[in-house]
N, C-alpha and C positions, 0 to 999 in steps of 0.2 A: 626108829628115829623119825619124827616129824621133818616135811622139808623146810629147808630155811627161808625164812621171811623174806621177801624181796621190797615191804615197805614197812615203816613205822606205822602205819595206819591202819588201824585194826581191816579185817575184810570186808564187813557188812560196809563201812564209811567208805573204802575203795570202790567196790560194786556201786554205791548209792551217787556219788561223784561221777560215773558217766553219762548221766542224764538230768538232762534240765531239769524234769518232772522233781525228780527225788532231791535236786536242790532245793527247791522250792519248798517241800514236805521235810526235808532240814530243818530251813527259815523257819516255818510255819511252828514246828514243833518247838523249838527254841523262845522264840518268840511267847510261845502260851508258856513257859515254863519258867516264867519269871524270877525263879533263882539264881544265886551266885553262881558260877560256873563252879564243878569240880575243879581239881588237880591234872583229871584225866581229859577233864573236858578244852583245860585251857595245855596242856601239852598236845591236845588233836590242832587245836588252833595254831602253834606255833607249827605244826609241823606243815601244817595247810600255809602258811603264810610264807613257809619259807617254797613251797613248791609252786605258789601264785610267783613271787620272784623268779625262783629259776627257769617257771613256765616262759613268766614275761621276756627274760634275757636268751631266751631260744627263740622269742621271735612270736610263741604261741599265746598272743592276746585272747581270744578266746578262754583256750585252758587258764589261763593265768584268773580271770576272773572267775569261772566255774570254782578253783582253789579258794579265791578271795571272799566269793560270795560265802563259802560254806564255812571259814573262820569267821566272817560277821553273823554268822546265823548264831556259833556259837558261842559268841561273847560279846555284839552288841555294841564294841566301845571305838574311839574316835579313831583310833590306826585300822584297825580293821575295815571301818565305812571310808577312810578315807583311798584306801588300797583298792576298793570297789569300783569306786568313783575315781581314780586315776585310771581304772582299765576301763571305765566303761566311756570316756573320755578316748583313749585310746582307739576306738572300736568307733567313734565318731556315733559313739550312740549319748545325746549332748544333752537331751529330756532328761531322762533316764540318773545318768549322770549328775544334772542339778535337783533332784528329785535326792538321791543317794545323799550330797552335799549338804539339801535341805535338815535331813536326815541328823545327818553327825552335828547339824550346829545346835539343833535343837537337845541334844541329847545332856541331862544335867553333869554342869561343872563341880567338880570341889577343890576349895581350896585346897587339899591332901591327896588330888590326883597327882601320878607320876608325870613327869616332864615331855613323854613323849605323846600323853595325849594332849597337854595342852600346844607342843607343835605341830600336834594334829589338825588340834581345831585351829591354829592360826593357818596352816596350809590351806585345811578347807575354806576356810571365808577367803583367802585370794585365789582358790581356782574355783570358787562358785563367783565370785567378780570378773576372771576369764571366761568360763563358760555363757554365762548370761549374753557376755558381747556378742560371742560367737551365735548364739540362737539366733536364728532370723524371728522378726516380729510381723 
């Protein structure tokens, strides 16, 4: 009998998620693969999204974004970039952060998107209007 799984996420994604590097090489790969996501691709994202949360509410901002970044690698859309940019806000990294923001507003709308990305992109344009203040000039 194999042992029992200790997470939803397949192994190689768990291994790949400890370091910046292989986040990155996520993004990157995602990114060039300009297709719809899988079934499989957008349940790694949920599960990511839900462990960027839980990260967040233990306090670990860090992990919380390592989590977030690696669900926007793989699907790209308003909640995901904006989960990014709420940690990376958090972490007082405020560039970076308006950069991420710039990111989601830009990203195309449709009229037949679900409701949580369009309160995506409304949260983004008011914390890229916070953020901006906060940037010294």
């Amino acid at each position: 009998d194999p042992p029992p799984r200790t997470s939803s996420l397949p192994r190689a994604l768990r291994v790949a998620l400890r370091g910046p590097l292989s986040v990155g090489l996520l993004v990157g790969a995602a990114a060039s693969a300009h297709a719809e996501p899988t079934a499989a691709e957008k349940e790694t994202a949920r599960t990511l999204m839900a462990q960027g949360r839980a990260r967040r509410a233990a306090g670990d901002a860090e992990g919380a974004l390592t989590s977030f970044r690696a669900a926007d690698a793989l699907m790209g859309v308003p909640t995901t970039g904006l989960e990014v940019a709420r940690s990376e806000v958090a972490l007082l990294r405020l560039v970076e952060a308006r950069d991420t923001l710039k990111r989601v507003l830009r990203l195309p709308a449709s009229p037949a998107e679900p409701r949580p990305f369009q309160e995506a992109r409304a949260a983004a344009q008011a914390l890229d209007a916070e953020v901006a203040r906060r940037i010294p000039t």
